[in-house]
N, C-alpha and C positions, 0 to 999 in steps of 0.2 A: 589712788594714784596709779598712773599708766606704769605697767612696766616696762623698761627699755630693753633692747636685745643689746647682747654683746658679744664678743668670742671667747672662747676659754683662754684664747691668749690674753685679751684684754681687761678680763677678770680678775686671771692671776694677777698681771701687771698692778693692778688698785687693789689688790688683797695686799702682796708686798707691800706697798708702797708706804698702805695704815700701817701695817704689822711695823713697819721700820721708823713711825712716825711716833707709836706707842711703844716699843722699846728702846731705843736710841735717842729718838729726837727729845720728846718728852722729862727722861729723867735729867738728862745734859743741863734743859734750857732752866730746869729745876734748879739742880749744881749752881746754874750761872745766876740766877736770881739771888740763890743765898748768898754768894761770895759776893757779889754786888752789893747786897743789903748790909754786909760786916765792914761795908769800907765807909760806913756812918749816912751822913746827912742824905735822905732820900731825893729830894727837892733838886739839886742840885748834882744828883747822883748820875751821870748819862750812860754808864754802863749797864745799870739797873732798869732807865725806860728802855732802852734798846733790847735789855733781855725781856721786858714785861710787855715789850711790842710782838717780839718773835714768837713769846709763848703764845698770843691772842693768833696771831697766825697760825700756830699750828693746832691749835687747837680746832681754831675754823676750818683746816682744813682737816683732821680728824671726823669731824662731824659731818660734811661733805662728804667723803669717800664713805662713810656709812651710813648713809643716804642712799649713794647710788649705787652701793653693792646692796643693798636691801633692795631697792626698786627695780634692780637686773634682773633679766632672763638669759641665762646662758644658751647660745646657740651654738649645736655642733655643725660649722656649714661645711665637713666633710660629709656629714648623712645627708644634704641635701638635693642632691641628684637628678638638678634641673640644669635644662638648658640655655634657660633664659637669665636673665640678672637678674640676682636678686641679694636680700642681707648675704653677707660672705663673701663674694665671687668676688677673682680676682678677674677683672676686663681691662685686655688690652687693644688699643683699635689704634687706627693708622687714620690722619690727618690729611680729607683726599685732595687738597692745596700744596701743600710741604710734604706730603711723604715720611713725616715724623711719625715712631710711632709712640704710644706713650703707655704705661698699665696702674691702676689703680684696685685697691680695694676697699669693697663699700663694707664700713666697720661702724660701731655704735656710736653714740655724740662724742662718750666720754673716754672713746680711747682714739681720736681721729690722732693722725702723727703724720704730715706732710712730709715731715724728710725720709720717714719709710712707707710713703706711696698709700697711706691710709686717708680717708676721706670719709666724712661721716654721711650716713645714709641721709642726713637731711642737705646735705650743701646742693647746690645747683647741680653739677655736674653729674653724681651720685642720681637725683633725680630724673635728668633727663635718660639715663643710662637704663635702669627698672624697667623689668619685664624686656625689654631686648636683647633678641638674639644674636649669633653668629652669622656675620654677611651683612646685619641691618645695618643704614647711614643712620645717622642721629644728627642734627647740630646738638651741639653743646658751647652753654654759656660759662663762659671764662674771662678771667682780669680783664683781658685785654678785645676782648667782643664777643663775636661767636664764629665755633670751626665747626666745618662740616665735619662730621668721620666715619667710618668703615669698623664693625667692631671683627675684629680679627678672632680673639679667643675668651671665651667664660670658660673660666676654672673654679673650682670650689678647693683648696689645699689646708 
């Protein structure tokens, strides 16, 4: 299986996440099974499939996050020290229609996070970005069609 890149930030992020899923979540949903099963008849027990739905959930997702922390490569994109875009870099470019400017960073599938400007190297936008420098226009395809843009700054932080 391929390895995927990710960041040390986005690694830790899914190391937590299990760590918290197998210490906390786990013994709870345990807790909540037994006290469900002492309140008798199973069949008819709704606290009981609701804890024995949660556990199959976490458990799935146990197994998922050590999957993709197996299948990771950690990438330092401060040692990167290109100009161009690539995994890591945070690019901000200006919108030469609207004047908006907008910045993203291209992050692995499995730690993409829209509300903190993360975008996975596979999504559209991420792709058209690659390999482009500073000063190059791009179109880039988005929800709503496609803008032309200006890329203002590659940073690697």
């Amino acid at each position: 299986m391929e390895r995927k890149p990710i960041t040390a930030k986005g690694y830790k992020r899914l190391q937590e996440e299990l760590s918290q899923l197998i210490k906390e979540e786990r013994p709870k949903i345990i807790n909540d099974i037994a006290t469900a099963r002492a309140h008798g008849d199973l069949k008819e027990n709704a606290e009981y499939h609701a804890a024995k739905e949660k556990q199959g959930f976490i458990e799935g997702r146990i197994q998922h996050l050590n999957a993709i922390i197996a299948n990771s490569e950690v990438v330092d994109v401060t040692k990167t020290g290109s100009d161009d875009v690539r995994f890591g870099a945070t690019v901000t470019y200006e919108d030469l229609d609207s004047g908006e400017q907008a910045s993203w960073k291209i992050v692995g599938e499995e730690e993409t996070d829209v509300e903190n400007r993360e975008i996975s190297i596979k999504s559209p936008i991420a792709q058209s970005l690659l390999g482009k420098e500073e000063g190059d226009e791009v179109v880039l395809r988005v929800p709503k069609g496609s803008i032309e843009v200006e890329i203002i700054s590659v940073e690697y932080k």
